[in-house]
N, C-alpha and C positions, 0 to 999 in steps of 0.2 A: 755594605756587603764586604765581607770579607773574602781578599786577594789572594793572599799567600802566606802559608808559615813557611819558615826555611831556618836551618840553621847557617846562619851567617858568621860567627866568630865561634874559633875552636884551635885554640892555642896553646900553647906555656908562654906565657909574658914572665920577661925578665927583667931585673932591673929598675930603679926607682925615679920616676919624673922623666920618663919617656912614652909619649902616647904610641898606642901601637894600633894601628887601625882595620877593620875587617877586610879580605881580597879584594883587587878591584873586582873581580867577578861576578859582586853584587851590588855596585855602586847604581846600576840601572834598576835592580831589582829594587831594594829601599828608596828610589826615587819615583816610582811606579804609586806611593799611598799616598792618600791624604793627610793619613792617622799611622800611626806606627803603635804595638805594642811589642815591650822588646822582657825578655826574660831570659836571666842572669845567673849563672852558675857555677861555682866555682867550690869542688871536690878535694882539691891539694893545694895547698899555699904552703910557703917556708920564709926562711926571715926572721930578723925583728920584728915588731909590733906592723904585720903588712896589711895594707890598708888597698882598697880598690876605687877607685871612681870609672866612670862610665859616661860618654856623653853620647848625641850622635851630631854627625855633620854633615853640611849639604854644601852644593853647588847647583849651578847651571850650565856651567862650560865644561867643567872636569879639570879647570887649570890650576884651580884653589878652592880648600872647600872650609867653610866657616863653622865652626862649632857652637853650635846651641847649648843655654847651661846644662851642667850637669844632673842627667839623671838621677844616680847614684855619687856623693860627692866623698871621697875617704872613708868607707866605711871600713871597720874593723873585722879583719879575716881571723882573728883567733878565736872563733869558734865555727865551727864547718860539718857540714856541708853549708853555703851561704847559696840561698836562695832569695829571690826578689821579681817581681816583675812591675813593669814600671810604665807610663804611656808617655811617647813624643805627639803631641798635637800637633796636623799641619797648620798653616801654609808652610810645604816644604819647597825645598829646591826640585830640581828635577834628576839629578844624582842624590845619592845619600852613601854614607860610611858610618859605623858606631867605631865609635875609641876608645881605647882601655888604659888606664894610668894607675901603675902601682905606686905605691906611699913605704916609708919603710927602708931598716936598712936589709942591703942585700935579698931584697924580694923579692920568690919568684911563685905562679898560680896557674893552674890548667883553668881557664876560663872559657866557659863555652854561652852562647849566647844565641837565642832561638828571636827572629821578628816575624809576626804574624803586622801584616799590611792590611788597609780599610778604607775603601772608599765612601763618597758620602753620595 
């Protein structure tokens, strides 16, 4: 049955090989699913050759939250709109975050990201 869609990430990420991670103000919300599907959008990039990955993360405490592999791993932003949607199978943590990392020099991308949650 499915929980909730939300838009959870909705940014301009800048800069290259730094994760940038969605509000805390949904970390309870993405911890709430079983199943996660998560869809990825991204309308303006600039840069060099800028590239995106995407993972999501979880915990149980909130004091550290461990990254599952990557979703979407580098993909190529020079052609856009860049669309994808993507599924995180649980077992999750009971927190959760998606993370964004741009590739590339001088990269930067309006990234917006919608997760529709799923119980079992």
């Amino acid at each position: 049955m499915r929980l909730f869609t939300e838009l959870v990430f909705d940014q301009v990420v800048r800069g290259s090989n730094i994760e940038v991670v969605s509000p805390a103000q949904f970390n309870d919300l993405l911890g709430r699913a079983y199943d996660l599907v998560y869809e990825i959008e991204v309308e303006e990039a600039s840069g060099t050759t800028p590239t995106i990955s995407v993972r999501h993360l979880h915990s149980n405490s909130g004091k550290g939250f461990v990254g599952l592999p990557n979703l979407v791993s580098a993909v190529s932003l020079g052609t856009l709109p860049y669309r994808d949607v993507k599924a995180q199978p649980g077992l999750l943590g009971g927190l959760g975050q998606v993370g964004v990392t741009l590739g590339g020099t001088t990269p930067s991308a309006r990234v917006r990201i919608w997760a529709t949650g799923w119980s079992r």
